[in-house]
C-alpha positions as CSV (number, residue, x, y, z in Angstrom):
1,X,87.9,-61.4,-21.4
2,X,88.8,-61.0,-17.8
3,X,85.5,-61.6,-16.5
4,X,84.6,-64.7,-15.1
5,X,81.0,-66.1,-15.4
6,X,79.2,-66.8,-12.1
7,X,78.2,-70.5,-11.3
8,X,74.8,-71.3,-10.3
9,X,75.8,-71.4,-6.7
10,X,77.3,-68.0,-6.7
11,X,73.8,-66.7,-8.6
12,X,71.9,-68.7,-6.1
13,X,73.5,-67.2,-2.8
14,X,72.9,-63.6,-4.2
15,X,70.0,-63.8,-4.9
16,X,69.4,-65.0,-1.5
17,X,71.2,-62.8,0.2
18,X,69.9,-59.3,-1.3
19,X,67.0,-57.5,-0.1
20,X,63.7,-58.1,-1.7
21,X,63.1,-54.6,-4.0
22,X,59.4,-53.4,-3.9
23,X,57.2,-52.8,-6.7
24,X,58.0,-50.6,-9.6
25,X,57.1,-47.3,-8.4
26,X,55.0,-45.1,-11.4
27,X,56.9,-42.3,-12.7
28,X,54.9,-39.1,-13.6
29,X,56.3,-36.3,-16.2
30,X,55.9,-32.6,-16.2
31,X,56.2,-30.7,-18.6
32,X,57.1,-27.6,-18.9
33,X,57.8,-25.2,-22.0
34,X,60.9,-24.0,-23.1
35,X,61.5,-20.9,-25.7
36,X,63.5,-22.3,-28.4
37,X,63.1,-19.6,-31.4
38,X,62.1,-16.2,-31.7
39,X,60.8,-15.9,-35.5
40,X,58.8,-12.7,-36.9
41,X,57.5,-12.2,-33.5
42,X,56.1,-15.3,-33.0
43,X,56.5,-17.5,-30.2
44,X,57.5,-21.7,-30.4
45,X,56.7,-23.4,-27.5
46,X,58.8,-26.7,-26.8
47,X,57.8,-29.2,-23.7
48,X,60.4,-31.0,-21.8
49,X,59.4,-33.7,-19.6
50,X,60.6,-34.1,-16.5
51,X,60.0,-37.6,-14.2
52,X,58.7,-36.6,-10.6
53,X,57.9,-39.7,-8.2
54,X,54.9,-40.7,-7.1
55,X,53.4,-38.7,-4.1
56,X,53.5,-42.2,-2.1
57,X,57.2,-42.3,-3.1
58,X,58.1,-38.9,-1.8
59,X,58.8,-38.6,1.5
60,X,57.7,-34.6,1.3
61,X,54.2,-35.6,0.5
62,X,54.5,-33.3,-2.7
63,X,51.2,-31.4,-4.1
64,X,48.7,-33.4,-5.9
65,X,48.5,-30.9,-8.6
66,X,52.2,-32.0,-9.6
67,X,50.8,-35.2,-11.2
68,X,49.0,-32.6,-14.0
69,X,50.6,-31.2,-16.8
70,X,51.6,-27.8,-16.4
71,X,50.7,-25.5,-19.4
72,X,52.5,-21.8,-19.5
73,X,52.1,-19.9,-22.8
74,X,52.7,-16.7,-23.7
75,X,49.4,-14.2,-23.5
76,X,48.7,-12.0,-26.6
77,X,48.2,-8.8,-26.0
78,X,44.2,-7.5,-26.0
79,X,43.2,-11.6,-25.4
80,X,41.5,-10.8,-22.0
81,X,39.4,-7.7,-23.9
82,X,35.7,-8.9,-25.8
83,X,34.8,-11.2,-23.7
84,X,34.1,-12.3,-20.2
85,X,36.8,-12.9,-17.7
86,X,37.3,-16.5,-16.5
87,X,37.6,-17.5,-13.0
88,X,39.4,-20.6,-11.3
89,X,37.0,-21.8,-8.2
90,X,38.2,-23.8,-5.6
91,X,36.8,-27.4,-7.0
92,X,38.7,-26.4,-10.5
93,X,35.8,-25.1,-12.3
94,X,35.6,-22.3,-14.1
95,X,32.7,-19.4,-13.4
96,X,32.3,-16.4,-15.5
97,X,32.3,-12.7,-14.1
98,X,29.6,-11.0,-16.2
99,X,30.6,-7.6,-16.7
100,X,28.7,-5.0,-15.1
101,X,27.9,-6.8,-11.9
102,X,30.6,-5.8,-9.8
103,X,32.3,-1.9,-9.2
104,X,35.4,-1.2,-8.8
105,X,36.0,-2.3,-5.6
106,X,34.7,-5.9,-6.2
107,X,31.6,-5.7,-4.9
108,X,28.4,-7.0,-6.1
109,X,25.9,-4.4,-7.5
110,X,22.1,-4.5,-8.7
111,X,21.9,-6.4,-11.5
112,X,19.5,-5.0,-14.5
113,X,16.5,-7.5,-14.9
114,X,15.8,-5.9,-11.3
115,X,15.7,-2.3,-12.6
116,X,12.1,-2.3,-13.8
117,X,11.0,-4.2,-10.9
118,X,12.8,-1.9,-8.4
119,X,11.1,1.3,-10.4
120,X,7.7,0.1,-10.3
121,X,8.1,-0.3,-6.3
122,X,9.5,3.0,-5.7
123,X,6.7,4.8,-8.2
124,X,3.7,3.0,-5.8
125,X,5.8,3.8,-2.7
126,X,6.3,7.6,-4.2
127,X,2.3,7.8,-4.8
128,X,1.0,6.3,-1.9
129,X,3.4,8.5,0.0
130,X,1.9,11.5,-2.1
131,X,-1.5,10.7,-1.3
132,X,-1.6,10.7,2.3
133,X,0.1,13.4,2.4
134,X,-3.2,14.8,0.6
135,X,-5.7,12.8,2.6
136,X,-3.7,14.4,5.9
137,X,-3.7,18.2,4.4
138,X,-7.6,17.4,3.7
139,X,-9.2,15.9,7.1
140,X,-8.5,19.4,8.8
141,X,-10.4,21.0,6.6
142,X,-13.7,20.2,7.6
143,X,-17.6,22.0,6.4
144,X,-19.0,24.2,8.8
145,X,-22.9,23.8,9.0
146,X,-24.9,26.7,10.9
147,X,-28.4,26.0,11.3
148,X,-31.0,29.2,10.6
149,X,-34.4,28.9,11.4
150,X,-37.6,27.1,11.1
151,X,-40.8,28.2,9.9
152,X,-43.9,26.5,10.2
153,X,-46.3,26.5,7.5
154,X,-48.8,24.2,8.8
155,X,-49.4,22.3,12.2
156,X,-53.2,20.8,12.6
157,X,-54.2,18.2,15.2
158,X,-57.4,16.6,13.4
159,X,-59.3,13.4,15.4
160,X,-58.9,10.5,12.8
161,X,-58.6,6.7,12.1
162,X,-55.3,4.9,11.5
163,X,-54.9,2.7,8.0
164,X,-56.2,-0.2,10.7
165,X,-59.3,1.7,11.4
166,X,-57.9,2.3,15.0
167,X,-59.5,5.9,16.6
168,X,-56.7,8.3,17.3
169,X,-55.6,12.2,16.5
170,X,-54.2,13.0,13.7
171,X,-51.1,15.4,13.1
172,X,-50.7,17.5,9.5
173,X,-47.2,19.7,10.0
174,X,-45.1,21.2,7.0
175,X,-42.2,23.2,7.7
176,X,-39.2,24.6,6.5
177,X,-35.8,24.3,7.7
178,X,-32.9,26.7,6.7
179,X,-29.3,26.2,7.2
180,X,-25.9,27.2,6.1
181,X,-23.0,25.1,4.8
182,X,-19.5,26.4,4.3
183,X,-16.6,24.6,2.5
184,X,-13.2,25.3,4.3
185,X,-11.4,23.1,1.8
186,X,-8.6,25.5,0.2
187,X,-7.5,22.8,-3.0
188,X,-11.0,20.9,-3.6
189,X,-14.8,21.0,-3.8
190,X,-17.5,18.8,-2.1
191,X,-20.5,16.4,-3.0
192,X,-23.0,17.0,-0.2
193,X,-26.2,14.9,1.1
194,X,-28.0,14.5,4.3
195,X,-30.2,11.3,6.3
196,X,-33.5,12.3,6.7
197,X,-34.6,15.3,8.5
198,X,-36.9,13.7,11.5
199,X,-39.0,16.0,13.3
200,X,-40.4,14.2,16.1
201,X,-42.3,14.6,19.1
202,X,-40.3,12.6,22.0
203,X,-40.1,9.2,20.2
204,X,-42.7,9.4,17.5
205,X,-41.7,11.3,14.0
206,X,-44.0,14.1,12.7
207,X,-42.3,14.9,9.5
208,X,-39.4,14.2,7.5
209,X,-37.5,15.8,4.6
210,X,-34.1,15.1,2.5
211,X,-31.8,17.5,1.1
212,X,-31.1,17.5,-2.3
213,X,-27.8,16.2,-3.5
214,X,-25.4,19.4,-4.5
215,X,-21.7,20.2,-5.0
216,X,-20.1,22.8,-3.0
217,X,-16.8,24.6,-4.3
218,X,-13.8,24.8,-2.9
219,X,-14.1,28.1,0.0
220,X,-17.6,28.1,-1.0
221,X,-20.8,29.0,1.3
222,X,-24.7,28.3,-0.1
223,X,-28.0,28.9,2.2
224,X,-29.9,25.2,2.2
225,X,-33.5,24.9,2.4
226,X,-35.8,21.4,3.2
227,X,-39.1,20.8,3.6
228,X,-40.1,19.1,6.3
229,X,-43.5,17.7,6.2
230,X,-46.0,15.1,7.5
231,X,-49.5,13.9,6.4
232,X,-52.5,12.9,8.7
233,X,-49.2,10.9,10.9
234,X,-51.2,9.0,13.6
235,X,-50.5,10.1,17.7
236,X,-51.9,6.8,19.6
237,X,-51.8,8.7,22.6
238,X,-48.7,10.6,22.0
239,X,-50.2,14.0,22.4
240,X,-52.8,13.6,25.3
241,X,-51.4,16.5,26.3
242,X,-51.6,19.0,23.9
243,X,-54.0,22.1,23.8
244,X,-56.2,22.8,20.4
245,X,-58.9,24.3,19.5
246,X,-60.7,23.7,15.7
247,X,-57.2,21.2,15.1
248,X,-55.2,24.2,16.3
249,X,-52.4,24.3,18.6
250,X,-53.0,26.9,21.4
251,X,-50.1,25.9,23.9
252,X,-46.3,25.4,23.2
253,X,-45.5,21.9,22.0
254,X,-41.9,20.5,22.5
255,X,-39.9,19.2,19.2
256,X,-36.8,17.3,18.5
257,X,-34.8,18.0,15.0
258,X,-32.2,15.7,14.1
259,X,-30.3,14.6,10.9
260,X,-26.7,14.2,9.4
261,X,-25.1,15.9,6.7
262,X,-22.5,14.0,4.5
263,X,-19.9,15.6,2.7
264,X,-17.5,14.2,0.2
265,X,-14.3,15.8,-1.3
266,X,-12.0,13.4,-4.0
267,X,-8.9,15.0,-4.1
268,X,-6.9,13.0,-5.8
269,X,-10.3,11.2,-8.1
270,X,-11.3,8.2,-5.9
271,X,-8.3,7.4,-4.8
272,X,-8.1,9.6,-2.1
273,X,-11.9,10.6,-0.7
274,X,-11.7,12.2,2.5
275,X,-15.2,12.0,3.8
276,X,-16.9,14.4,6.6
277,X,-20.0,13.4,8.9
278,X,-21.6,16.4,10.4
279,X,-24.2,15.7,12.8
280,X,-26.9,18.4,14.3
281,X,-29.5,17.7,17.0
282,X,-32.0,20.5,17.8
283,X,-34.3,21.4,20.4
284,X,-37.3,23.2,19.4
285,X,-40.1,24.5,21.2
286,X,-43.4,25.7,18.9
287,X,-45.2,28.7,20.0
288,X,-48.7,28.9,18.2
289,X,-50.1,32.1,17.1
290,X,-51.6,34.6,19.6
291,X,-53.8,35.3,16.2
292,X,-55.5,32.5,14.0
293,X,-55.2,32.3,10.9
294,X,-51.6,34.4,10.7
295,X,-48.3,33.1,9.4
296,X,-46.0,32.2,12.3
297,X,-42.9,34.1,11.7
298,X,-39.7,32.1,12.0
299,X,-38.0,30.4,14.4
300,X,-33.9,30.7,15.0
301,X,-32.0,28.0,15.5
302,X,-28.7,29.9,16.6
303,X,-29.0,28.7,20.0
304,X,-30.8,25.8,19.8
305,X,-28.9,23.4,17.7
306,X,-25.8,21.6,18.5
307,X,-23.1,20.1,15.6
308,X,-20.8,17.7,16.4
């Protein structure tokens, strides 16, 4: 052999005199596959590994994602059809696209558990809508009232006692008022009622009367009648000034009429119940007799009443 083996110095000085190597640096391996056959249509994939430094080896600072393992296969065709298309995120997991939930375009739509929800909202929306539209076509169309006349049947001024035993004159009146009502409502009928009738004398009541509860079709018209009438109704002073002879009047007497009629309409049942306050206030002067013992003929109210 024509080598010669080193002495110890020679190893010695060598070893001295070469640089001090760093650390084993880790190797990493991608792999990567490679076609090798073609066999009845079938595919063979072969991996080759290749060694790629370490990122703190390199001085290019090479992309973290070369230390995985790279995996390219072929992709049968229909794979990506039944089922749900898988999405790589930023952080490397994977999110599912559920199908239906975006268009064409890639935006997001309405998804379906919202559907009922969404139709339920619109159908109260659509109703409400629908019924003020009703309650707005109704509140124009509000009853006419026309007062008529007045008749009285009976008005005596007797001396009596109170339920107290206090002295004081006594009033007995019965009377009968007439009115008309009128429904301008086109589409629906009214329920109509009234306060009390009070026929008072300044501040004190003489007689009272109520009319009857009735319903009034739609465009209709009816002539109302109420009794007005009051029983041995105490004056305590209230009439010093009134004229009679054998507890009848012989000299006008001032009166004041007032009461409220009330109609309701339910257009739509009780949801929508346009309501309609009609208030009348008349002033009405009696005239006894110029014969006793003769039916007073009636009284009109065309010009005496006011309805507001």
């Amino acid at each position: 052999m024509s080598m010669h083996a080193k002495t110890d110095s020679e190893v010695t000085s060598l070893t001295a005199s070469s640089p001090t190597r760093s650390p084993q640096r880790p190797v990493y391996y991608v792999q990567s596959p490679s076609r090798d056959s073609h066999d009845g249509g079938k595919t063979t994939n072969s991996f080759h590994s290749t060694p790629v430094l370490s990122p703190s080896g390199s001085p290019s600072r090479q992309s973290r994602n070369s230390s995985s393992t790279r995996y390219s296969g072929s992709v049968r065709p229909g794979s990506r059809k039944g089922g749900p298309h898988h999405l790589k995120g930023e952080k490397g997991f994977d999110a599912i696209e559920e199908e239906g939930l975006y268009d064409e375009n890639g935006r997001r739509g309405i998804p379906r558990r919202c559907y009922f929800p969404a139709f339920v909202v619109g159908f109260f929306v659509l109703f409400t809508f629908f019924a003020l539209v009703l309650w707005g076509a109704a509140r124009p169309q509000k009853p006419v009232i026309t007062m008529r006349s007045i008749a009285f049947d009976q008005f005596l001024v007797n001396a009596g006692a109170d339920a107290s035993g206090v002295a004081t004159e006594m009033v007995t009146l019965n009377a009968t008022v007439k009115f008309n009502f009128r429904n301008r409502g086109t589409f629906f009928g009214v329920h109509v009622s009234s306060t009390p009738l009070d026929l008072a004398y300044t501040e004190l009541t003489l007689a009272t009367g109520t009319v009857k509860k009735f319903y009034q079709s739609r465009k209709g018209h009816r002539l109302v009648s109420v009794n007005v009438q009051g029983v041995r109704v105490p004056l305590y002073g209230g009439g010093v000034n009134w004229s009679s002879e054998n507890g009848k009047l012989t000299a006008p007497v001032p009166l004041n009429l007032n009461f409220t009629v009330k109609a309701k309409a339910y257009v739509l049942g009780k949801l929508v119940k346009p309501k309609f306050h009609k208030k009348v206030s008349c002033a009405i002067v009696y005239k006894p007799p110029k014969v006793i013992n003769t039916i007073n003929k009636p009284l009109s109210l065309k010009n005496s009443c006011t309805v507001v």
